[in-house]
N, C-alpha and C positions, 0 to 999 in steps of 0.2 A: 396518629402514628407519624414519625416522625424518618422521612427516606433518606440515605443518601446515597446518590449514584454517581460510581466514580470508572475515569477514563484510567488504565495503569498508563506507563511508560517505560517499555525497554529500553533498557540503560546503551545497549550498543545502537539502537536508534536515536537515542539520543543524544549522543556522542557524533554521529555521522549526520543527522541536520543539523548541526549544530552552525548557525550563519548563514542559512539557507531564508530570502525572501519571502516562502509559499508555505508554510509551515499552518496549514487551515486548520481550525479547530475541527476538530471530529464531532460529527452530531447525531451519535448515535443514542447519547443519556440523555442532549437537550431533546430529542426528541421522545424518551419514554416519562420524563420529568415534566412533559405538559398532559400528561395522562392522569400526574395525581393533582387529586381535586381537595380542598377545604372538605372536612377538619383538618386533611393530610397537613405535612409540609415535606418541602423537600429542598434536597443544597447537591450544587454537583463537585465534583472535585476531579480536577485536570490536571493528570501527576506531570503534564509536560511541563505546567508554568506553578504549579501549587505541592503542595508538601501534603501526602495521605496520613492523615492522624487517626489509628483506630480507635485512638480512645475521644472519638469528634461524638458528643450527643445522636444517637439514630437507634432505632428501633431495627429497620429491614434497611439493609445495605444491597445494593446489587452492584455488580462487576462485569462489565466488557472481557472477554477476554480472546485475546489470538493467538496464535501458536507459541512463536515467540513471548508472549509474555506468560505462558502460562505459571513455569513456576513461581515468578516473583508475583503472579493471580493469587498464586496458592498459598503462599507463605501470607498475603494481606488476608486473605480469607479465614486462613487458620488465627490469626490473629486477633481478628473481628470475633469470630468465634470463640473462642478463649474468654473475650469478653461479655460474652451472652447475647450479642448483636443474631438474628437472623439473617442466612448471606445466599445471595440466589447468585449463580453461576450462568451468563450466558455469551453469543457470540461464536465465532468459527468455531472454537478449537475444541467446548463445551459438546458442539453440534458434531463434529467431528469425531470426538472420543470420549462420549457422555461417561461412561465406566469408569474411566483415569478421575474425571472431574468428580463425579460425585461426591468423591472422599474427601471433599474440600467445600461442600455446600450442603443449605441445609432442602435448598431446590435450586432445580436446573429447566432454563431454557433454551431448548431447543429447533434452531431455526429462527424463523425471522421474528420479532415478536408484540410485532401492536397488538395482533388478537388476541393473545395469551396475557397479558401483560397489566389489563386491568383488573384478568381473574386472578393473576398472581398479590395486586393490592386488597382483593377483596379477602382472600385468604390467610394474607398475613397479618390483615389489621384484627382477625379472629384465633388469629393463633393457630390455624390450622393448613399450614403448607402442603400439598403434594408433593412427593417426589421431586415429580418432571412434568415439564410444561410443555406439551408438542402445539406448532401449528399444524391441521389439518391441510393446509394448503397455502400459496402465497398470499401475503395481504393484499387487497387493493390501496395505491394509495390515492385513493380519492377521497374527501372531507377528511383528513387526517389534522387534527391539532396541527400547530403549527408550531417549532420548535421553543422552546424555552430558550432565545438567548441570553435575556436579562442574566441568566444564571451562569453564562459564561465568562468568564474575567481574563484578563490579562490576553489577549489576542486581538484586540484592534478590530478593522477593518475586515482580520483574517478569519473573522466569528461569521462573515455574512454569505460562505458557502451555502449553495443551493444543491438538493439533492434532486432531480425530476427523473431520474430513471434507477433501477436495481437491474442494471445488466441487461439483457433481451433475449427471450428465449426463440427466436429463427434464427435460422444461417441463415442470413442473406449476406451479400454481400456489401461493400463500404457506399453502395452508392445513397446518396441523400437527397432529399428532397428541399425544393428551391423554396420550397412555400416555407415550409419550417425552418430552413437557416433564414429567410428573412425575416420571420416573428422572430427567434432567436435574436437577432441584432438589436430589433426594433424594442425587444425588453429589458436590452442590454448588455446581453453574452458577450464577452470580451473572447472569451478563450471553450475552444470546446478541446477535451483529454478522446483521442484515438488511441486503441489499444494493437496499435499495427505488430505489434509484436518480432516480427522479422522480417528480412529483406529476402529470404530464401524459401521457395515455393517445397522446397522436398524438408526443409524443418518444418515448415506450418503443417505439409503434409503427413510426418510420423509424431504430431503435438495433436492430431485431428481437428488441425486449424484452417484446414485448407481451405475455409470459405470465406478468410480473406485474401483475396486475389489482388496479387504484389502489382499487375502489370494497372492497376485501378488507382493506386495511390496517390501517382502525381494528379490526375483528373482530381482525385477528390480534393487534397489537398488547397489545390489551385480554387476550384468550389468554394471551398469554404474560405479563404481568404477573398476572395472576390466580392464576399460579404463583410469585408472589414474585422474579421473574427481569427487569430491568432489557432495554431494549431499544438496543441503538447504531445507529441504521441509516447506512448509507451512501448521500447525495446526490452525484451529480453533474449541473454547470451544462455547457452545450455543444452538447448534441443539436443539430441540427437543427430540430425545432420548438421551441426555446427562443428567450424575444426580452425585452425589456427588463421586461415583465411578470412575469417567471417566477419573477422573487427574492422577491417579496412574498409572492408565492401560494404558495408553498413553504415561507416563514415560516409564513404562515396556516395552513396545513395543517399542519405539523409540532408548530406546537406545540396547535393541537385535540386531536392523535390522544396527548399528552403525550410526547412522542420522551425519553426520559432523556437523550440525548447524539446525538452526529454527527460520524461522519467526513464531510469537505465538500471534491472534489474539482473537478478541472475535468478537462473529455473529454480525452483522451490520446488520440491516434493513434499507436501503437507497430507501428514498423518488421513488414513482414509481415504484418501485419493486414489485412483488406479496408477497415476505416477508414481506412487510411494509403492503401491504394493508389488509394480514391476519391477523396480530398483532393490528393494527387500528381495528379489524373490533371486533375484538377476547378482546378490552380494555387494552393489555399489553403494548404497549407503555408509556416508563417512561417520555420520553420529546420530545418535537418539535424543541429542541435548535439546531440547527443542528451542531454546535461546537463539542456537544459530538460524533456525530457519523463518529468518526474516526478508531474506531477497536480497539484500544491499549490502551485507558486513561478511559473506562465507560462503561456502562454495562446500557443500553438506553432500555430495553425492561424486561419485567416479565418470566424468563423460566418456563419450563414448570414440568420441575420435579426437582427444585432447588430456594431455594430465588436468589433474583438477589444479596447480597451479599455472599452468598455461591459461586455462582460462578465470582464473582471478587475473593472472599479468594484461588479459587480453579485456576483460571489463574495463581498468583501470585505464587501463590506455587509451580504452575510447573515452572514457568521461573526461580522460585528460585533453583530449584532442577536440573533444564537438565541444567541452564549455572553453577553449581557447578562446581568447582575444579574436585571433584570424580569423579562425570558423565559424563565431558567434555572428563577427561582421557581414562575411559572405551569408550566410542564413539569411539574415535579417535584411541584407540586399536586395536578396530573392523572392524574399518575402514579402515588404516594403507595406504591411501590417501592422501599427503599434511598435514602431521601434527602440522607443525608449521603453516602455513597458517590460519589454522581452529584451531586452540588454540588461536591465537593471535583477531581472529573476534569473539572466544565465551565468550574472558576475554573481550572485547568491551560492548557484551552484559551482560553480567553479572556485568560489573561494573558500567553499566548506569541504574540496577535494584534500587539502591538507589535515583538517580536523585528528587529532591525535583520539586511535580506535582502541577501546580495548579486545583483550583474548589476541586470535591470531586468525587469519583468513581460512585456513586448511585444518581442521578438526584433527587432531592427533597427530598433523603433521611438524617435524622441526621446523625450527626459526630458519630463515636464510637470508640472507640478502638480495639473494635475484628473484624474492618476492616481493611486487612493488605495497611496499604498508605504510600504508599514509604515519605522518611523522618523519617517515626516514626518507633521505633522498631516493626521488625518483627514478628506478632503473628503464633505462630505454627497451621496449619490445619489439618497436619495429625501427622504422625510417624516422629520423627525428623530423625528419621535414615530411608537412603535411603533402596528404594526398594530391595528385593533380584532380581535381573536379570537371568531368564534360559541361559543357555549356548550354 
């Protein structure tokens, strides 16, 4: 039997990394692709760097798929299918709204999928698919194959992403242990990704986030660089207690605590989620397109103490402002971690700030000009001179 398992790519995400340093392969197919064994074979295809040919030799085709990508999931799947290829469906959006997906596969996995995933080969190689694939509970990942990356092309360096955790199921809080950032170093961790998400204790607290405790940050932060280990953390703009003030104060903050870098998001309400179904319920949802709801290219919902372009103008400004020149440097001052490392990833981001996007930031909304959309000159939202920073 002959597999192939392919990565898609939204087109408005890939328009928006587009110059970006950190662009890691995704190892979600290298890792179901060391599952099939001789007589199998199998090929992957990475639509970020390769071109999806349906008509590519394969018997059983499977497909990643996330929210945003569903429909252009759907449109390769029916395709694949058309050609008599069998097409398994899985990943978020699959897991999320198996009913939508269905109609586009000949099975669907649902949830995570090492333990489903080798009954899913036994079954195709017999011609005899199920449905739907549930796992009965999370996998462990211990003795797990180890990813196929011989199978990955065109990524470099950026193929040798390390997976060791899926998230953590306590609230605890950010504090860390000294024994394990020092293994961490001692293995080579360059960079560990914090999912600090805001600077505002009363938005973490209506997101039921509150068990990251804001006043914890710099201690931690400071931690972990003390280990020589670079910090990323992940922002998002949207909450519910976020309002026109909250880009400054986020700047201020972020670069105090010396953030080496930043993934910089806006709130997603993703189909099945209780976000999604409050917003549905509450009328603020801007679109059902699900293209938009990627994080970084649209602002898909009405906040709640901000027009939705105030807060695209108020995203934009901070990415404009933390991957500055100035800011990058004071950062990295503070920091005094890897600095060429984290200069060189934040000129990535900062220079893929221009990238020409397509569609439009505000679903349904007119074109303007005093909405800042990369291509067109930048409009000012705040103070063009940066923040004063406490010391």
């Amino acid at each position: 039997m002959r597999v192939l398992l392919v990565t898609p790519e939204n087109r408005f995400i890939r328009a928006f990394r587009r110059g970006q340093l950190n662009n890691f392969a995704q190892l979600t197919m290298a890792h179901l692709a060391a599952f099939v064994r001789p007589p199998h074979t199998v090929a992957l295809v990475d639509e970020y760097v390769q071109h999806v040919d349906v008509d590519a030799p394969a018997d059983l085709v499977g497909i990643t798929c996330n929210t945003p990508n569903a429909s252009h999931v759907y449109r390769l799947a029916d395709a694949f299918r058309a050609r008599g290829r069998m097409v398994v469906l899985g990943g978020p959006h699959p897991t999320l709204l198996p009913a939508e997906a269905r109609a586009h596969a000949d099975a669907l996995v649902v949830g995570e999928a090492e333990t489903t995933w080798p009954q899913v080969l036994a079954d195709a190689a017999r011609g005899a698919l199920e449905p739907e694939y549930r796992a009965a509970e999370p996998p462990s990942l211990e003795r797990l194959p180890p990813p196929r990356r011989d199978l990955i092309v065109g990524r470099g360096l950026l193929a040798n992403a390390v997976v060791a955790t899926r998230g953590c199921p306590h609230r605890c809080s950010y504090a860390r242990d000294e024994r394990l950032l020092a293994a961490a170093a001692r293995a080579g961790c360059v960079c560990l990704f914090l999912g600090l998400e805001s600077f505002s204790e009363r938005s973490l607290e209506l997101a039921n986030k509150s068990f990251n405790a804001v006043e914890s940050y710099a201690e931690v932060v400071a931690r972990i660089h003390a280990h020589g280990i670079t910090v990323q953390a992940g922002i998002v703009f949207g909450f519910d207690g976020d309002d026109e003030d909250t880009f400054e104060k986020t700047l201020v903050e972020a670069t105090r605590l010396g953030l080496d870098g930043a993934t910089v998001s806006l709130l997603t309400p993703f189909p099945g989620t209780p976000l999604f179904q409050q917003l549905e319920r509450d009328g603020r949802l801007l679109t059902r397109d699900w293209s938009y709801y990627n994080g970084k290219t649209a602002v898909t919902f009405r906040p709640a103490r901000m027009s939705p372009e105030a807060l695209w103008n108020g995203y934009m400004w901070f990415r404009r402002q933390f991957f500055s020149r100035q800011c990058t440097l004071e950062r990295l001052r503070r920091s005094g971690v890897r600095p060429l490392q984290s200069f060189a990833l934040n000129w990535g981001y900062g220079r893929a700030l221009e990238n020409a996007l397509p569609g439009w930031p505000i679903p349904g909304g007119e074109r303007s000009a005093a909405v800042d959309w990369p291509g067109a000159p930048p409009q000012p939202f705040f103070s063009d001179q940066p923040p004063v920073v406490p010391r």
